[in-house]
C-alpha positions as CSV (number, residue, x, y, z in Angstrom):
1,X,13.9,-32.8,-5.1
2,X,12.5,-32.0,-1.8
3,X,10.2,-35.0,-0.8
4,X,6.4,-34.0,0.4
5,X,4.5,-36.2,2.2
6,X,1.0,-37.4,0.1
7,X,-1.1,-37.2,2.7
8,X,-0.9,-33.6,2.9
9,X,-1.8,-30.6,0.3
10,X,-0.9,-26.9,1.3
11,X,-2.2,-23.8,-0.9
12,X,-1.5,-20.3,0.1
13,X,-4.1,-17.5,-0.8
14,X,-4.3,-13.7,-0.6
15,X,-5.3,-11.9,2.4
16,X,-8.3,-10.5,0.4
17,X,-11.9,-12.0,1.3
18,X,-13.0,-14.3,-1.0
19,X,-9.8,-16.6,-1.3
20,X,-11.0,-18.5,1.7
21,X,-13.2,-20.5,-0.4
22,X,-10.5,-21.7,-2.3
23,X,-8.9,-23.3,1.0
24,X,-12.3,-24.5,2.2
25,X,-12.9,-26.4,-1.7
26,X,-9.4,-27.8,-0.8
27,X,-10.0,-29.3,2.8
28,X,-13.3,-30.4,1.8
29,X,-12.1,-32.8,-1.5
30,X,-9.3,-33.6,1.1
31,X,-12.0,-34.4,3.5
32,X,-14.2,-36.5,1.1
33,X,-11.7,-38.6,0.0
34,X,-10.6,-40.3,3.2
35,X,-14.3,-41.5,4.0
36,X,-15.4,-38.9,6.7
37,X,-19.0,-38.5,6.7
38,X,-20.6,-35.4,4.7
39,X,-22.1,-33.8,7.9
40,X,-18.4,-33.9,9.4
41,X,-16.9,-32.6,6.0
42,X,-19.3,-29.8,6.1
43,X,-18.4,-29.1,9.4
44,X,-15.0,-28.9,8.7
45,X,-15.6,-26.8,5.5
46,X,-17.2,-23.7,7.6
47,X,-14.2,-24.2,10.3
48,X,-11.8,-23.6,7.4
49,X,-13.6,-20.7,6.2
50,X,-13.6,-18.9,9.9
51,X,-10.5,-19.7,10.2
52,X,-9.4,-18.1,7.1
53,X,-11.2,-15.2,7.6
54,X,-10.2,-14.5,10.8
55,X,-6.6,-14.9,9.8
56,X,-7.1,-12.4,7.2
57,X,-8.9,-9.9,9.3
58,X,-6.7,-10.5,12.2
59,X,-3.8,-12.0,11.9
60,X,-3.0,-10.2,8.6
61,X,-5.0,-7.1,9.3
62,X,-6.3,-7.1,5.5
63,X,-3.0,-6.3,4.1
64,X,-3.0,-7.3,0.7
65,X,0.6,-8.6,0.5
66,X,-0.2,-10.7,3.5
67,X,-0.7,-14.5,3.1
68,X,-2.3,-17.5,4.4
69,X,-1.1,-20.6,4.3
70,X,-3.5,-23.1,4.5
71,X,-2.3,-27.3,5.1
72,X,-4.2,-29.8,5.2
73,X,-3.0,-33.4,6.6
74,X,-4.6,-36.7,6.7
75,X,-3.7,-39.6,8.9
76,X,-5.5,-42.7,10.7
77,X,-6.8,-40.7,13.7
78,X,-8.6,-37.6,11.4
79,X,-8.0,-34.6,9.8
80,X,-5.9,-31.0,10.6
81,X,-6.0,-28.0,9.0
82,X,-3.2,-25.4,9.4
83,X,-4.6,-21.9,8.8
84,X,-1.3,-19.9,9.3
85,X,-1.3,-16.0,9.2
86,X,1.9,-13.2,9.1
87,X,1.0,-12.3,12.9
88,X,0.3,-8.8,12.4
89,X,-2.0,-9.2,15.9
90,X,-0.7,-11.1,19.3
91,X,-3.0,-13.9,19.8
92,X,-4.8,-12.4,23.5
93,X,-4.7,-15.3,25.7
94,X,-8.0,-16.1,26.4
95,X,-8.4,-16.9,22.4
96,X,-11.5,-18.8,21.9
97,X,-12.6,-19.2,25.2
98,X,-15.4,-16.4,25.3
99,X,-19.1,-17.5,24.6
100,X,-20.6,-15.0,22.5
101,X,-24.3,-13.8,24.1
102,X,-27.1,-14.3,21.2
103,X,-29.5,-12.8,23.9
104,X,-27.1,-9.6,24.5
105,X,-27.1,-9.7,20.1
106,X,-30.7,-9.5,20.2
107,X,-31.2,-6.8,22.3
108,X,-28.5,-5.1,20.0
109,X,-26.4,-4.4,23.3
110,X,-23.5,-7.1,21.2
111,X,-21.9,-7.0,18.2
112,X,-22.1,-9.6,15.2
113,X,-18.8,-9.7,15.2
114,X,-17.0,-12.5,17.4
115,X,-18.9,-15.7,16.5
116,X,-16.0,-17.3,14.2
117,X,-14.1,-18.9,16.6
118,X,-17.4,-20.1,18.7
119,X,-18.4,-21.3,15.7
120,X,-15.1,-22.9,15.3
121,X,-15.3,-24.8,18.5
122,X,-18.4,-26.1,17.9
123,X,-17.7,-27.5,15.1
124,X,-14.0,-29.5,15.0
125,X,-12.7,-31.7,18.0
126,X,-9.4,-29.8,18.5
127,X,-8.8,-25.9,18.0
128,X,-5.6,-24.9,19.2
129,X,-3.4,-21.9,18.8
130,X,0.2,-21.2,18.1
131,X,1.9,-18.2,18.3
132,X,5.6,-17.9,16.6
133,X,7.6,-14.6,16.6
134,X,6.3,-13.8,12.6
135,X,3.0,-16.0,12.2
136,X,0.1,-17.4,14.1
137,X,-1.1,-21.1,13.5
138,X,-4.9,-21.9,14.0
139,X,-4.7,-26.1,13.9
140,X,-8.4,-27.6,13.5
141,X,-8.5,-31.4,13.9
142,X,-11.7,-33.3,13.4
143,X,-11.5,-37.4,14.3
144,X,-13.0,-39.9,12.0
């Protein structure tokens, strides 16, 4: 029997809107029970959920025989969440670095879309990306 390590729980979900809560329920009780503080928990809880949806919208396109794979690890330095998509989209290299412009939104000269991965940013201590020739990993890590 293949061993798995018990600090980590991994749940894979549709690509359908929706599911991401199911991942975000599972980070956060992950979350909860190592001790990090219920502001940080609901920050990583809405990181999940971006992520998720991104990777559903993006990295999977919406196909409905896509999945994500969502891992979640503890150890003593914090908490990572693997959101990991099929790759239906290249990753564009500036990922994540782009500010969205609530002023340009305002004037209705912006879309709503694009605020996931701002949001994102804001909100964990690590975001990175990784691209592999079938999948793209989002890796969130928020220290305790």
């Amino acid at each position: 029997m293949k061993q798995w390590p018990s600090n980590t729980v991994q749940v894979t979900i549709p690509s359908q809107l929706g599911y991401e809560k199911i991942a975000v329920l599972m980070a956060g009780e992950m979350a909860r029970n190592t001790g990090l503080h219920a502001d940080r928990v609901m920050d990583l809880c809405t990181a999940v959920g971006e992520a998720c949806i991104n990777a559903i919208e993006h990295g999977n396109r919406g196909l409905s025989g896509a999945a994500v794979v969502v891992t979640v690890a503890y150890s003593p330095g914090g908490i990572t969440v693997e959101v990991q998509d099929c790759g239906q989209e290249q990753l564009p290299g500036n990922m994540g670095t782009e500010n969205p412009s609530l002023e340009e939104r305002i004037e209705g000269g912006a879309s709503t879309r694009g605020w996931g991965l701002y949001l994102i940013r804001q909100l964990v201590d690590i975001l990175e990306f990784v691209q592999k020739p079938d999948h793209n990993i989002v890796r969130l890590t928020v220290r305790y």
